[in-house]
C-alpha positions as CSV (number, residue, x, y, z in Angstrom):
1,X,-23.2,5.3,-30.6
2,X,-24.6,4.8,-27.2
3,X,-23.5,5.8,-24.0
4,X,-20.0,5.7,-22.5
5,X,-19.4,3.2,-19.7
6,X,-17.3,3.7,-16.4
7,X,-14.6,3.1,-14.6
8,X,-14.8,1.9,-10.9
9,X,-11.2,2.3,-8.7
10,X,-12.6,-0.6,-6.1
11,X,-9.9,-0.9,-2.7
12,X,-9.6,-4.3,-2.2
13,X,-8.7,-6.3,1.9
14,X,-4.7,-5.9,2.3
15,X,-5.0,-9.3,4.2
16,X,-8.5,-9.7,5.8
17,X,-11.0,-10.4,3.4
18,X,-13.9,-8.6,5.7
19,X,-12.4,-5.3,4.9
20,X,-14.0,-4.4,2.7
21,X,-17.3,-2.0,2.1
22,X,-20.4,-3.4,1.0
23,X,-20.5,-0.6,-2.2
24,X,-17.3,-2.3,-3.3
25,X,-19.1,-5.5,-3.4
26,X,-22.0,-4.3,-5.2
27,X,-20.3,-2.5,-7.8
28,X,-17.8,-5.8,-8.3
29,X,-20.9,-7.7,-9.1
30,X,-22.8,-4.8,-11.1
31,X,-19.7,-4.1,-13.4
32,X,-19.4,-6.0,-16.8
33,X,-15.6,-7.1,-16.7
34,X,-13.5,-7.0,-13.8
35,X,-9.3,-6.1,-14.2
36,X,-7.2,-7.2,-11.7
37,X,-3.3,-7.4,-10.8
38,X,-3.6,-11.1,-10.7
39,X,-6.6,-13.2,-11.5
40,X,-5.7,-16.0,-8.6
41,X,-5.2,-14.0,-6.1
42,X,-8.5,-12.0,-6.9
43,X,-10.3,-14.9,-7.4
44,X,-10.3,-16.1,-3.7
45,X,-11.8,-12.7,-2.7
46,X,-14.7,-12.8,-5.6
47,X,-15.3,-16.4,-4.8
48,X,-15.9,-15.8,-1.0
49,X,-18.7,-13.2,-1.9
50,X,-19.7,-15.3,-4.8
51,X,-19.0,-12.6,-7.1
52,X,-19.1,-14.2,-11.1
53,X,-18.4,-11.4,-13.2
54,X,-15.9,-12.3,-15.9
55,X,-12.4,-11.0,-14.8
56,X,-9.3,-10.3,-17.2
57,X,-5.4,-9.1,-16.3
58,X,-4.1,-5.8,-15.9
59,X,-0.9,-6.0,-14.1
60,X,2.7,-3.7,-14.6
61,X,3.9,-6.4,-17.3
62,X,1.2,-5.9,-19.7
63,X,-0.5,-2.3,-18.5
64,X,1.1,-0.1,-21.4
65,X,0.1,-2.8,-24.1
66,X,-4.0,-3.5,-22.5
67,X,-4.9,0.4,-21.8
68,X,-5.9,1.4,-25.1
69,X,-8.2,-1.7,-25.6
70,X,-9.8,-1.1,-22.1
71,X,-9.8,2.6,-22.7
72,X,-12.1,1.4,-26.2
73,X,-14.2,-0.9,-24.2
74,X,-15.4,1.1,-21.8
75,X,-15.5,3.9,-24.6
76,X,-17.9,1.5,-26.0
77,X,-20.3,1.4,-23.1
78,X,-18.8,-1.3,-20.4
79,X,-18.4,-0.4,-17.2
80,X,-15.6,-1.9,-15.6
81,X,-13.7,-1.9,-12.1
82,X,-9.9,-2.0,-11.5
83,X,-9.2,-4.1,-8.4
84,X,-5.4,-5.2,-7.2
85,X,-3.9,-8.1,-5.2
86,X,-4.5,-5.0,-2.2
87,X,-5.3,-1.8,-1.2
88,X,-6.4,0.6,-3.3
89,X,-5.5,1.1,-6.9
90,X,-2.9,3.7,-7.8
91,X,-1.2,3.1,-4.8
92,X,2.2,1.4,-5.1
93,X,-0.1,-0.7,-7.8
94,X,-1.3,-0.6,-11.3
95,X,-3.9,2.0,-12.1
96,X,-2.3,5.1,-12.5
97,X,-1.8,5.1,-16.8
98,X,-5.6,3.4,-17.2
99,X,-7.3,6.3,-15.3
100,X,-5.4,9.0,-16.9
101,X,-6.1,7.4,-20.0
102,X,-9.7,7.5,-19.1
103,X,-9.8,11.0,-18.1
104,X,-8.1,12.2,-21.0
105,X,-10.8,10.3,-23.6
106,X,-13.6,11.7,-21.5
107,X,-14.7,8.4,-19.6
108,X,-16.0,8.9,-15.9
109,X,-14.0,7.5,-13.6
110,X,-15.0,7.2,-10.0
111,X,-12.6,5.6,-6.6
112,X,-13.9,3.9,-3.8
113,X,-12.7,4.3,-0.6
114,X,-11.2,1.6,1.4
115,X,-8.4,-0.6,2.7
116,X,-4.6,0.9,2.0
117,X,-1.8,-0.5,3.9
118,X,-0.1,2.7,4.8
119,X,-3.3,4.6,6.2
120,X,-3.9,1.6,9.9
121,X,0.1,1.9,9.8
122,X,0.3,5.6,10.6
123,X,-2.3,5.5,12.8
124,X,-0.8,2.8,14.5
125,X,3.1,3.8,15.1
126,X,1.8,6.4,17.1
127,X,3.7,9.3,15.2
128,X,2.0,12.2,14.2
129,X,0.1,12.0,11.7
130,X,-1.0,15.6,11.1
131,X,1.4,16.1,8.3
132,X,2.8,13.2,6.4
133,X,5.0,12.1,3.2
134,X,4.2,8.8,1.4
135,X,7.3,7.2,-0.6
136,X,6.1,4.1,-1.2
137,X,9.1,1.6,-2.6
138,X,12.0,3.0,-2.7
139,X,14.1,2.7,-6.3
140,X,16.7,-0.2,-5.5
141,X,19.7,1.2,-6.8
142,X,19.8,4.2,-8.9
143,X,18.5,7.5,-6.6
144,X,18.0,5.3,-3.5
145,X,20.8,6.6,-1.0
146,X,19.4,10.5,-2.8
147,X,15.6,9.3,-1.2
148,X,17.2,8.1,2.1
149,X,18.7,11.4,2.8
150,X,16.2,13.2,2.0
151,X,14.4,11.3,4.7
152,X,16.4,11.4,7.2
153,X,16.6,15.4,6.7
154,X,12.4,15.9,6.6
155,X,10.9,17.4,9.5
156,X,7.6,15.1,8.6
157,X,6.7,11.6,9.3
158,X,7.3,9.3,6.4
159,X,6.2,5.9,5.0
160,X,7.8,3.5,2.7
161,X,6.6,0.3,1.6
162,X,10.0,-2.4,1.9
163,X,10.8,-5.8,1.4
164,X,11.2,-8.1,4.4
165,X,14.7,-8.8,3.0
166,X,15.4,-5.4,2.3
167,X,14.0,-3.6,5.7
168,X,17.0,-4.7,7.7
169,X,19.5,-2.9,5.2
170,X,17.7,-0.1,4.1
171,X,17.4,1.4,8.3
172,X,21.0,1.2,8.4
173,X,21.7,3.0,5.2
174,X,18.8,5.4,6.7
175,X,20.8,5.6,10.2
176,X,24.0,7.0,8.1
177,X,22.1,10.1,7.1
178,X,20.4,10.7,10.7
179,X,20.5,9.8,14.4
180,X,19.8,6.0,15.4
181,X,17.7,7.2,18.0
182,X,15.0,8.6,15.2
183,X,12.1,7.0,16.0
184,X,10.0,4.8,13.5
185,X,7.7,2.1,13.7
186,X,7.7,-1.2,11.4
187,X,3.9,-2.9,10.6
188,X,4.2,-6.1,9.4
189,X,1.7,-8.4,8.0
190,X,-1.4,-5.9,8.6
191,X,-4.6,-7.0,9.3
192,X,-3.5,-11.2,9.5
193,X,-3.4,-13.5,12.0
194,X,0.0,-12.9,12.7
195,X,0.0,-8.7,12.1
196,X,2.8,-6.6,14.6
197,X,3.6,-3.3,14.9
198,X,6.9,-3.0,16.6
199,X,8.0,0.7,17.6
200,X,11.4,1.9,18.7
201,X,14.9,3.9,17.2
202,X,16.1,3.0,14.1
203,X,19.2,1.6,16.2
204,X,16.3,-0.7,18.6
205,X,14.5,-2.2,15.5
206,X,17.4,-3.2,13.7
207,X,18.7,-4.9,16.7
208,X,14.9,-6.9,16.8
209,X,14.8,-7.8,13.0
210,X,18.7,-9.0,13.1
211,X,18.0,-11.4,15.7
212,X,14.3,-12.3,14.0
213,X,14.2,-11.8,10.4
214,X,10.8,-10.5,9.2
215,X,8.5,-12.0,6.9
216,X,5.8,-10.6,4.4
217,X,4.0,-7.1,3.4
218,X,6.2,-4.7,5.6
219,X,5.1,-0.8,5.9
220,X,7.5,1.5,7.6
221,X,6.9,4.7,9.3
222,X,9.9,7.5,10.2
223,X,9.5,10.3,12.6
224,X,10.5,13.7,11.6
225,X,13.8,14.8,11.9
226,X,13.1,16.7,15.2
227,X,10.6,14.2,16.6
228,X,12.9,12.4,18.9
229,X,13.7,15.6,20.9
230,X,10.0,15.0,22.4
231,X,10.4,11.7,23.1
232,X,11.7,10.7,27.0
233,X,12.3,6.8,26.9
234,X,10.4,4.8,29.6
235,X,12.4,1.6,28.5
236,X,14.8,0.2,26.8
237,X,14.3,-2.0,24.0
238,X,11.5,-1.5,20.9
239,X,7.9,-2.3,21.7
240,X,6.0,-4.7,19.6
241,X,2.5,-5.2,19.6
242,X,1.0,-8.6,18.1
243,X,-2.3,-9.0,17.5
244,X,-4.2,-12.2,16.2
245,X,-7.4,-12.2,14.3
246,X,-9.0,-14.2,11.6
């Protein structure tokens, strides 16, 4: 039997399809199969680097049913990389239950580093970010008002990943549990043309999105619960800042 291949985590662009590193692209083209969330949307970013390694799905709906093949073929001496519609697998995105099931039949696996949507939206909200708890989604019904309090009661920033047509509702149930002037910042549409940070209470922001509904990949980051004692307002109203870039 000859050697085992490898598995490849490879970060993909969360909008911009320069970010990303030029390792990522060599291994994308040195790899034997490619697995993505969805073979379209990959398909721009391979075809832009004029990447043609054959490319298969590997998405939530069919990950329990495909690991144990993949797990075989790479067994069997492919090497293959796991890429998502963005950021970095694992991460709010299929490739949790293939790399465990790697690890556990002995198959290297190695992750790149690069783009994740939370990681420019910490950095950005200017909120600490020395200490930090990632939620990702929140569930939409079952345990969700259990998660909110437990935000609004952590002395640590937080970051949840939320649907523009869930954002406006889910600060509100957030500003039952916790003072609206907790300070959080909401990152929409990172690294796009049209990407904004806007930065503000919990009470400020919900005033901006009521009056302009948001639209696509939304990341939102929550001060700790004592945060807004060091805050002194200069102004009123939230802050936005919009930047445009191709």
């Amino acid at each position: 039997m000859g050697e085992q291949g490898k598995l490849f985590l490879v970060p993909t662009p969360v909008g911009n399809l320069e970010d990303i590193t030029l390792r990522a692209l060599r291994i994308l083209k040195e790899v034997d199969i490619i697995y993505a969330e969805d073979t379209r949307t990959s398909g721009f970013l391979l075809s832009k680097y004029n990447i043609s390694t054959h490319i298969e799905s590997y998405h939530k709906f069919n990950e329990h049913k495909r690991t144990e093949s993949i797990v075989e073929r790479i067994a069997g001496g492919k090497n293959a990389a796991l890429i998502t519609d963005a950021g970095s697998p694992g991460i709010s995105d299929p490739g949790f239950l293939l790399t465990r099931a790697c690890i556990e039949s002995g198959i290297e696996v190695e992750a790149l580093p690069g783009a994740t949507a939370f990681v420019p939206a910490l950095t950005a909200s200017g909120l600490p970010a020395d200490r930090f708890c990632f939620e990702g989604f929140l569930p939409q019904k079952k345990g969700r008002q259990t998660r909110l309090k437990e935000i609004a009661q952590r002395e640590i920033t937080t970051i949840v990943y939320e649907s523009p047509f869930r954002l406006v509702k889910m600060l509100q149930a957030l500003s039952e549990f916790t003072s609206e002037s907790r300070q959080c910042a909401v990152c929409r549409e990172l690294t796009k043309l049209h990407s904004e940070c806007v930065r503000g209470t919990i009470k400020e922001i919900i005033q901006h999105y009521t009056t302009q509904p948001p639209k696509g990949e939304i990341v939102v980051i929550i001060a700790g619960k004592d945060e807004e004692k060091d805050y002194e307002k200069e102004s009123s109203g939230c802050r936005a800042d919009n930047s445009e870039q191709g």
